[in-house]
C-alpha positions as protocol buffer text, in pm:
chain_id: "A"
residue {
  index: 1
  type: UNK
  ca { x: 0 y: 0 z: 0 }
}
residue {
  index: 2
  type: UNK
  ca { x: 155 y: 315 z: -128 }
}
residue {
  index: 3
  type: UNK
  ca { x: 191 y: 610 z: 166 }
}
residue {
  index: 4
  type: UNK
  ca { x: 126 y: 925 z: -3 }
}
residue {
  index: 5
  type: UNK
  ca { x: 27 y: 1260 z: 255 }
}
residue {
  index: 6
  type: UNK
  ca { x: -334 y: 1262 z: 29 }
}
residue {
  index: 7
  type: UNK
  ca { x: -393 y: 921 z: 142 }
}
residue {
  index: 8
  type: UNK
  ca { x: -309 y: 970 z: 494 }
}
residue {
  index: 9
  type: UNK
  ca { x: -471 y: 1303 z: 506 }
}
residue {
  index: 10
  type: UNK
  ca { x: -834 y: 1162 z: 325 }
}
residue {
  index: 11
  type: UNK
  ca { x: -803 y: 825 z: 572 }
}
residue {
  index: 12
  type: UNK
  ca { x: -733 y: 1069 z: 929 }
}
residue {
  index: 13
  type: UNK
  ca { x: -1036 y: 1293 z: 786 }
}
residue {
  index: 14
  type: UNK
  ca { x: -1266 y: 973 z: 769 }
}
residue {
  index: 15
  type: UNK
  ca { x: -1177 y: 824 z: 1128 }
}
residue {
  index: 16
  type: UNK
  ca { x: -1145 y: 1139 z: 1311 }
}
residue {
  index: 17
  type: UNK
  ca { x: -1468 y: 1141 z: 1494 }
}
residue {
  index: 18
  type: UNK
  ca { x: -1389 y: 765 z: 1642 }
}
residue {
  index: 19
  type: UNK
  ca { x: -1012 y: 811 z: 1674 }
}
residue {
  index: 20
  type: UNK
  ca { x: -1000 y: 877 z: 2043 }
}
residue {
  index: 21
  type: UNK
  ca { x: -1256 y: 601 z: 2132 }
}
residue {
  index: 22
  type: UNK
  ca { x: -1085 y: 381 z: 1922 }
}
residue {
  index: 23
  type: UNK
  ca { x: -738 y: 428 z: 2045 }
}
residue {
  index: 24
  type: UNK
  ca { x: -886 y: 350 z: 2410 }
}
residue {
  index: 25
  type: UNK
  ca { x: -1082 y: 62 z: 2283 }
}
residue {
  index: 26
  type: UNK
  ca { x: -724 y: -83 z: 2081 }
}
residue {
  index: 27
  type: UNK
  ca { x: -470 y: 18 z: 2333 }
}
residue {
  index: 28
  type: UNK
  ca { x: -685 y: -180 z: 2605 }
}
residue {
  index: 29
  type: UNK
  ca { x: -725 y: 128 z: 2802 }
}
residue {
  index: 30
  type: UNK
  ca { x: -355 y: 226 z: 2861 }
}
residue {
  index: 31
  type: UNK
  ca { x: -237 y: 442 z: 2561 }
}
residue {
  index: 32
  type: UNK
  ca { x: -311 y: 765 z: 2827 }
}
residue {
  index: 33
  type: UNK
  ca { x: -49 y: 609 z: 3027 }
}
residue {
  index: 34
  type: UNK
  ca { x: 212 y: 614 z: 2783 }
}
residue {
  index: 35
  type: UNK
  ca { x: 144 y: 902 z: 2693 }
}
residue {
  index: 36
  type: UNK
  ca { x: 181 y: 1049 z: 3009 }
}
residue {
  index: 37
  type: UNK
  ca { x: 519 y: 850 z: 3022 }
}
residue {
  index: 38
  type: UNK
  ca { x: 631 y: 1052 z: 2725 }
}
residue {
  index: 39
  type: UNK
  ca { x: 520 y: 1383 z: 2859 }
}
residue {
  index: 40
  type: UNK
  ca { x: 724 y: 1344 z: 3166 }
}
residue {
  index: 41
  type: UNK
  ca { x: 1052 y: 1293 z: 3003 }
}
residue {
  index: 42
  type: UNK
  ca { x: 986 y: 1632 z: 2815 }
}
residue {
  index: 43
  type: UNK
  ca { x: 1146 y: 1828 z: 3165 }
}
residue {
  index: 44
  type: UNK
  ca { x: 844 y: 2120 z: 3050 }
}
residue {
  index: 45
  type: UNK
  ca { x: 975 y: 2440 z: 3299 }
}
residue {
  index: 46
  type: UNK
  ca { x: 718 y: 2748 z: 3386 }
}
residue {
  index: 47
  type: UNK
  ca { x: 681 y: 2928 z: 3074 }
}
residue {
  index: 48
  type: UNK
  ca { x: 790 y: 2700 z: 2840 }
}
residue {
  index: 49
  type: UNK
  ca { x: 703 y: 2684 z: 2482 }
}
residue {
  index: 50
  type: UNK
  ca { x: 607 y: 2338 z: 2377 }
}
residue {
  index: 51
  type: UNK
  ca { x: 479 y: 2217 z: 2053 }
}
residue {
  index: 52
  type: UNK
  ca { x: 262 y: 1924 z: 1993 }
}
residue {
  index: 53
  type: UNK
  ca { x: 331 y: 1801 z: 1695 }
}
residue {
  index: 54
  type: UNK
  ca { x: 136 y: 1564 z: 1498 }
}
residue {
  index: 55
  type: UNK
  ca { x: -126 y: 1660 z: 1748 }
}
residue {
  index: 56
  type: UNK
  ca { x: -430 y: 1449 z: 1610 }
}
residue {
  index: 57
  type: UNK
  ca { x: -730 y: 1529 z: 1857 }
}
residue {
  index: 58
  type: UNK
  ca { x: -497 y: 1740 z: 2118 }
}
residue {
  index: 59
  type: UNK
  ca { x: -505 y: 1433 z: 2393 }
}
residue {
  index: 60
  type: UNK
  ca { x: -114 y: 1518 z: 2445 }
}
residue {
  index: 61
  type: UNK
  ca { x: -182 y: 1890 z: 2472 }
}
residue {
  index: 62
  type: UNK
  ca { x: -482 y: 1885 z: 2700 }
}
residue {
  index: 63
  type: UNK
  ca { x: -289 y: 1680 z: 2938 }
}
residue {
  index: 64
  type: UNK
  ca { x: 41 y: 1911 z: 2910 }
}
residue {
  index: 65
  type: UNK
  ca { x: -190 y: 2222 z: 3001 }
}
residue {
  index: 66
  type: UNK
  ca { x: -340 y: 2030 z: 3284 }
}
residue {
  index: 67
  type: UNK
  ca { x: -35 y: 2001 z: 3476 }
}
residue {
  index: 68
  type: UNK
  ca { x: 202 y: 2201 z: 3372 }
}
residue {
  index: 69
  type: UNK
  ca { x: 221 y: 2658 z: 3343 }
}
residue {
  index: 70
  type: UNK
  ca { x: 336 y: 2672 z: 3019 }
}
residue {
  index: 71
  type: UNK
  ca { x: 279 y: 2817 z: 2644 }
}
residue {
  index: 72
  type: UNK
  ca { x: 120 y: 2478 z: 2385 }
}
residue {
  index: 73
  type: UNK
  ca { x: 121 y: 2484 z: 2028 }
}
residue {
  index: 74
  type: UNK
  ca { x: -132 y: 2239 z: 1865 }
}
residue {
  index: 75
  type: UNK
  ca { x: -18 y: 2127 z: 1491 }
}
residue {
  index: 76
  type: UNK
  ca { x: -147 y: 1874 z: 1281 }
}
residue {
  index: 77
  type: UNK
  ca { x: -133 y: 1844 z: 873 }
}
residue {
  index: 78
  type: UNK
  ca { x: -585 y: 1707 z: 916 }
}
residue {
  index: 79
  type: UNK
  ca { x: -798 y: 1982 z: 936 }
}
residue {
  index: 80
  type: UNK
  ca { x: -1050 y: 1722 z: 1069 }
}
residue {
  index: 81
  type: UNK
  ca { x: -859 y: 1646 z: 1379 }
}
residue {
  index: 82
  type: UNK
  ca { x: -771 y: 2016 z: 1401 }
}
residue {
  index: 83
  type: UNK
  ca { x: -1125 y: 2102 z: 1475 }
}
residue {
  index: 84
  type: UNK
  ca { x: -1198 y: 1824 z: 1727 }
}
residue {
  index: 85
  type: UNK
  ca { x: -866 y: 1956 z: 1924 }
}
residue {
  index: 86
  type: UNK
  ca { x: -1010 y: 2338 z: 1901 }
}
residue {
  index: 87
  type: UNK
  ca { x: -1288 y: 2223 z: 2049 }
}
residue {
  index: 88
  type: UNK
  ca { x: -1142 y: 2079 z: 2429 }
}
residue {
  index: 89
  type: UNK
  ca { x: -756 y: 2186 z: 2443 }
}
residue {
  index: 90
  type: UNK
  ca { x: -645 y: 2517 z: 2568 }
}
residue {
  index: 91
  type: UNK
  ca { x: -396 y: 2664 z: 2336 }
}
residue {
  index: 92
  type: UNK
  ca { x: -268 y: 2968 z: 2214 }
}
residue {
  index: 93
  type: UNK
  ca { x: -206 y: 2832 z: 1870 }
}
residue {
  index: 94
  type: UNK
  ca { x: -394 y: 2543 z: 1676 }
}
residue {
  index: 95
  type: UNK
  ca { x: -204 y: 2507 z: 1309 }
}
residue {
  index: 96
  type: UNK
  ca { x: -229 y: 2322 z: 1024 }
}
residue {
  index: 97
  type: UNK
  ca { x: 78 y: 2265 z: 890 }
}
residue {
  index: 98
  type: UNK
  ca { x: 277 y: 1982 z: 720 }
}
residue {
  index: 99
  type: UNK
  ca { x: 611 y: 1850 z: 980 }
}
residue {
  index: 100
  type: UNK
  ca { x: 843 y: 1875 z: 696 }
}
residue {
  index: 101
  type: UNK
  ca { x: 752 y: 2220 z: 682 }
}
residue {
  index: 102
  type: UNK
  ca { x: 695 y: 2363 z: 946 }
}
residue {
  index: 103
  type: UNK
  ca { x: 560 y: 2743 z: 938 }
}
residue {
  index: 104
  type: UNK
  ca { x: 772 y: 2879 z: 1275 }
}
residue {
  index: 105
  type: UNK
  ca { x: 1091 y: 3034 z: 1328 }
}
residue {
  index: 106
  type: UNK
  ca { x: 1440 y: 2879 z: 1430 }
}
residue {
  index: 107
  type: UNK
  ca { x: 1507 y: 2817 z: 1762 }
}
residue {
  index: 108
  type: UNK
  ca { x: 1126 y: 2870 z: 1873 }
}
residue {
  index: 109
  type: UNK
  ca { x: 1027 y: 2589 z: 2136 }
}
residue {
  index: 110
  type: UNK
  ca { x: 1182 y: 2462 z: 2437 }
}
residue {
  index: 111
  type: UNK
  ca { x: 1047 y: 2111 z: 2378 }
}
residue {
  index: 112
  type: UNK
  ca { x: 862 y: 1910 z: 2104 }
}
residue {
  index: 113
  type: UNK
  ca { x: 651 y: 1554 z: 2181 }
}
residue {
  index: 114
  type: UNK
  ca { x: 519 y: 1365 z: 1876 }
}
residue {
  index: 115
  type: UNK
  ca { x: 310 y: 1107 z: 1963 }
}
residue {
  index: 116
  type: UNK
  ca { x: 177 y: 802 z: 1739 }
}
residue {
  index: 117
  type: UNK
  ca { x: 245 y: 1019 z: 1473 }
}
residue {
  index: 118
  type: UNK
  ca { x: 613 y: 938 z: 1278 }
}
residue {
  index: 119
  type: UNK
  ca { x: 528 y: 642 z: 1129 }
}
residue {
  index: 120
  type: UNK
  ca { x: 292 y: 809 z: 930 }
}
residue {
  index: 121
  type: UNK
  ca { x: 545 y: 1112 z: 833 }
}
residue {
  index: 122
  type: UNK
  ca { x: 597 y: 1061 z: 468 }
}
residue {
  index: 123
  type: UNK
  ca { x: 916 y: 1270 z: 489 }
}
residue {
  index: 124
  type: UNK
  ca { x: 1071 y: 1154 z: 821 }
}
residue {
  index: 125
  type: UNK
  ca { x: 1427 y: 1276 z: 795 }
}
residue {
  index: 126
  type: UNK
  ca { x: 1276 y: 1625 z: 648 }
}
residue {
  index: 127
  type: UNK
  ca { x: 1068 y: 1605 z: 967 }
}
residue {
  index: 128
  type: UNK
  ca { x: 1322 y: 1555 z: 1220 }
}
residue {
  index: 129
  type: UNK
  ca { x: 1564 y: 1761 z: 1066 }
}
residue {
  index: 130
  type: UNK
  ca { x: 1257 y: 2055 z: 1077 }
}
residue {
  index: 131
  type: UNK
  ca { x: 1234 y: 1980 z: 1467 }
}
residue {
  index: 132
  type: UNK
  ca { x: 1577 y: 2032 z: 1518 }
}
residue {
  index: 133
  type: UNK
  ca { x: 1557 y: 2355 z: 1370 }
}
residue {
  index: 134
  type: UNK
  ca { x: 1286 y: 2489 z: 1546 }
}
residue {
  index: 135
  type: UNK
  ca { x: 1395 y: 2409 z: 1912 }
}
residue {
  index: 136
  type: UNK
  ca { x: 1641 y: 2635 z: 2128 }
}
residue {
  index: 137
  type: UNK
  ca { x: 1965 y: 2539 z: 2187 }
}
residue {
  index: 138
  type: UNK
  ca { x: 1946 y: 2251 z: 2469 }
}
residue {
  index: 139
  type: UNK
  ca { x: 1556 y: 2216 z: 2401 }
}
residue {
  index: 140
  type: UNK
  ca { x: 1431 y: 1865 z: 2372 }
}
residue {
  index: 141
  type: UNK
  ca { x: 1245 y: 1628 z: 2105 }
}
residue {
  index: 142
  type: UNK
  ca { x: 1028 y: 1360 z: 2262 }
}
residue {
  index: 143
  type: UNK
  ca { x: 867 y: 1051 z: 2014 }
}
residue {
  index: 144
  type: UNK
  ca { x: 572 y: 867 z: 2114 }
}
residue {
  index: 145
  type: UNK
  ca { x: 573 y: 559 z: 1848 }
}
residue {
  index: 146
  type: UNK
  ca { x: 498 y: 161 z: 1829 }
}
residue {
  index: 147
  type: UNK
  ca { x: 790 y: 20 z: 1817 }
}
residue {
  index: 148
  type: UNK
  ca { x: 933 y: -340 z: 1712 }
}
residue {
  index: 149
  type: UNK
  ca { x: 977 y: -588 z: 1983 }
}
residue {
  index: 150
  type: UNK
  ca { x: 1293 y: -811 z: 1976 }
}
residue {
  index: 151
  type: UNK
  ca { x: 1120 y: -1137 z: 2098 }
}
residue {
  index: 152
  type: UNK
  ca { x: 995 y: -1313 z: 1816 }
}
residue {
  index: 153
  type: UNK
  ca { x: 682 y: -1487 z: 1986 }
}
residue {
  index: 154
  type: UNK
  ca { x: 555 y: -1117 z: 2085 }
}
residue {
  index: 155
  type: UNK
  ca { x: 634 y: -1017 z: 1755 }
}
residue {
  index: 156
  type: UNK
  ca { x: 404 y: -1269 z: 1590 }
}
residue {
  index: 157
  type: UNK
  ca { x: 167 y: -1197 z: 1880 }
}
residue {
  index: 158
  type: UNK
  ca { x: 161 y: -858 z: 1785 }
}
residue {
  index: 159
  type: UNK
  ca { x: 137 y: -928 z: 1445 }
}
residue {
  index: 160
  type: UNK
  ca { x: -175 y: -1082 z: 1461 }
}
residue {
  index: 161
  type: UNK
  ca { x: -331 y: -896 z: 1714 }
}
residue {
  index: 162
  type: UNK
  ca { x: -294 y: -543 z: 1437 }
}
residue {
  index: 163
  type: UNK
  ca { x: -358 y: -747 z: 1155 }
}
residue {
  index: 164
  type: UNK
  ca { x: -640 y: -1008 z: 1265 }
}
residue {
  index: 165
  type: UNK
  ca { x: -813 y: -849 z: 1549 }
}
residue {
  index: 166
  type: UNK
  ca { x: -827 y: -484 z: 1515 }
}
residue {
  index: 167
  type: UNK
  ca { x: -949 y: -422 z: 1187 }
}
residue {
  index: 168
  type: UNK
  ca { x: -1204 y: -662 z: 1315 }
}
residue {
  index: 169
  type: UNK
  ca { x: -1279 y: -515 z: 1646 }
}
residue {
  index: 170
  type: UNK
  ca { x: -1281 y: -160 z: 1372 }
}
residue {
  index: 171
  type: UNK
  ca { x: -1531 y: -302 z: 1157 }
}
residue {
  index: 172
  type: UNK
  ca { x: -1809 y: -405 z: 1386 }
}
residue {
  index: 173
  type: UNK
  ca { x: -1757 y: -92 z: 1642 }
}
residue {
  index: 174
  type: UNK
  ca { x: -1791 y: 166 z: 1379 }
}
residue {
  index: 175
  type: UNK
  ca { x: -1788 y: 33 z: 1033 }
}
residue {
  index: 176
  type: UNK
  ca { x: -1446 y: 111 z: 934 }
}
residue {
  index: 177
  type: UNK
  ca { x: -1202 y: -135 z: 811 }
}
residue {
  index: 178
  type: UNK
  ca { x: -957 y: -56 z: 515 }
}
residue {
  index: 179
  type: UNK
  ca { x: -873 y: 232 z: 736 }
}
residue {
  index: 180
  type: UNK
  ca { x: -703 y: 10 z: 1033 }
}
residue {
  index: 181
  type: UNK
  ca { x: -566 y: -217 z: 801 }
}
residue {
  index: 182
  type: UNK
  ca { x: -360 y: 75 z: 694 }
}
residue {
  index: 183
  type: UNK
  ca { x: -270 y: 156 z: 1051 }
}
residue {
  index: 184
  type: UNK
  ca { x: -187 y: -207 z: 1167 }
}
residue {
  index: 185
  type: UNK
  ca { x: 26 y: -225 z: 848 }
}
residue {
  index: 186
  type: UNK
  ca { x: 188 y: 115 z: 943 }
}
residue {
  index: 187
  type: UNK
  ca { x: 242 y: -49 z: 1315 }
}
residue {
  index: 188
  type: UNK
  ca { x: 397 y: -385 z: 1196 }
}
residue {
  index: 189
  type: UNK
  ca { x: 567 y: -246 z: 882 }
}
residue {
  index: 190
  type: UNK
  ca { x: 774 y: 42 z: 1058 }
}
residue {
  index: 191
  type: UNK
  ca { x: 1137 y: 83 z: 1138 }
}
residue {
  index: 192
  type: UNK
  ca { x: 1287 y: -64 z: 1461 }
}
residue {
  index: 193
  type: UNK
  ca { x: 1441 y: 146 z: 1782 }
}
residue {
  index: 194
  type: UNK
  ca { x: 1820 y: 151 z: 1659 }
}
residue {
  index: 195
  type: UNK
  ca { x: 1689 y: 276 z: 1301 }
}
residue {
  index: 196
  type: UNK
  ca { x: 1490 y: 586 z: 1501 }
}
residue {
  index: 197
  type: UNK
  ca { x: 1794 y: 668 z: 1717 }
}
residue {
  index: 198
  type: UNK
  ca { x: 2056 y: 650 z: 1420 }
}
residue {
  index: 199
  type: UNK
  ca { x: 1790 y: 869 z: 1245 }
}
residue {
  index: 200
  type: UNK
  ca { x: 1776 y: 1129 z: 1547 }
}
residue {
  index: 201
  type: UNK
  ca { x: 2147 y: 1139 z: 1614 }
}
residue {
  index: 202
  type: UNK
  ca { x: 2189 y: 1151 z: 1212 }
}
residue {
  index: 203
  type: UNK
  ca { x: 2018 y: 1507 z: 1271 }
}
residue {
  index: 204
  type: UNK
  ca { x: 2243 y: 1624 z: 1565 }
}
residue {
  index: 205
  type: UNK
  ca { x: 2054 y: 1527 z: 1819 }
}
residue {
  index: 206
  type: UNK
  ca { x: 2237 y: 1446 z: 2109 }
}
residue {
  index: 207
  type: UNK
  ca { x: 2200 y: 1213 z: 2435 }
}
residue {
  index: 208
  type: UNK
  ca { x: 1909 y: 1009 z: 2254 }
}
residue {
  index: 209
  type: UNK
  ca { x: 1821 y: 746 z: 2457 }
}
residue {
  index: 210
  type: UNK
  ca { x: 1500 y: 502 z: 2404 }
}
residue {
  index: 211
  type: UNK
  ca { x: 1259 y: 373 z: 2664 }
}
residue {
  index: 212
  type: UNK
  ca { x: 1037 y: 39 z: 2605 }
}
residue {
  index: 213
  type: UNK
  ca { x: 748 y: -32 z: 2693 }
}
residue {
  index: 214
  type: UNK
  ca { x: 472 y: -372 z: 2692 }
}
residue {
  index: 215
  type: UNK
  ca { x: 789 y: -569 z: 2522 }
}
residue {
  index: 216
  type: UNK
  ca { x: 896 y: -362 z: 2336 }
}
residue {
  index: 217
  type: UNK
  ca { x: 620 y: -294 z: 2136 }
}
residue {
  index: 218
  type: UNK
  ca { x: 583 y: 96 z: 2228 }
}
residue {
  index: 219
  type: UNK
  ca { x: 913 y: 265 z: 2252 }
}
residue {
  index: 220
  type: UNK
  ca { x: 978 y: 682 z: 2361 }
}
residue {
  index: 221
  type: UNK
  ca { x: 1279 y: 821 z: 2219 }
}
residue {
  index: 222
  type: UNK
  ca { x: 1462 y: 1090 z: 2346 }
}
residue {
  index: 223
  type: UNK
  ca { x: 1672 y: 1369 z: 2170 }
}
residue {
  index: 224
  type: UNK
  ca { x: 1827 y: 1700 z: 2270 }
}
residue {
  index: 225
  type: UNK
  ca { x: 1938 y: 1997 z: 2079 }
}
């Protein structure tokens, strides 16, 4: 299945509405967690400037602004899932914008999060390299992704679970099916931990570390400026 941003774009448009729900109903509850996880290694001080890139519905925003005194940025490239965030995270700018171009100045943001969202950057490396150039000196870049789990039995467990059961689960819940098949293929298909921290420190970024989580299968990388 060829990735183009039209096809991505036109597939987030149709599954916007369910997206959240979904996401609880695939993640078995627990993708808040992790993304909680990811928020925390961001270090956010008072009066930061933090972008949330990727942003989808604005989950990651809403619960940045709930804990922490500091300046979000919403951005997505689906004006869809744009509208949903409007609508229940507290921001002083929602964009639209494409992450291998992104419309703000050098050295803007003290930290950038990206959650379930690079796998599904058709221009990754233009992407991170964009990131890089928007944080300050010493700001960080945290990734949110599924990752690929070393054990081979979790791997086919995994496997089957994206490519049997939720497109399944998809189908019956809310009538959508080609849709996840895409996603699960994005999931299983994408590149491992070593290949996202060669990619980061490719771009300069320094101390990159990765974290894993359930196996393996959900990784948060690390990178600073």
């Amino acid at each position: 299945m060829i990735k183009t941003d039209n096809y991505i774009n036109d597939l987030f448009t149709q599954i916007a509405k369910d997206y959240d729900l979904m996401n609880r109903v695939i993640s078995l509850g627990t993708h808040g967690l992790y993304k909680k996880k990811a928020i925390s290694k961001l270090g956010i001080n008072q009066g930061d400037v933090v972008l949330d890139l990727a942003s989808g519905t604005g989950d990651l925003a809403k619960f940045i602004t709930q804990k922490f005194d500091c300046r979000v940025v919403v951005a997505d490239s689906n004006f869809t899932m744009l509208k949903i965030a409007q609508n229940c995270v507290r921001s002083e700018l929602i964009t639209r914008c494409d992450a291998a171009e992104l419309p703000f100045q050098n050295s803007s943001f003290n930290c950038v999060i990206i959650g379930f969202g690079i796998r599904n950057f058709t221009q990754l490396d233009k992407a991170f390299s964009e990131v890089y150039r928007i944080l300050k000196s010493g700001g960080k870049l945290v990734v949110l992704e599924f990752a690929q789990p070393q054990n081979g039995f979790i791997k086919l467990l995994r496997n089957f679970y994206f490519r049997q059961i939720i497109p399944l689960i998809t189908r019956i819940l809310i009538g959508k099916y080609e849709e996840y098949q895409y996603l699960a293929s994005s999931v299983i298909n994408f590149h491992n931990q070593q290949t996202i921290l060669g990619k980061l420190s490719g771009h300069q970024f320094g101390q990159t570390a990765v974290h894993n989580y359930i196996f393996g299968n959900i990784a948060v990388y690390e990178g600073v400026k």
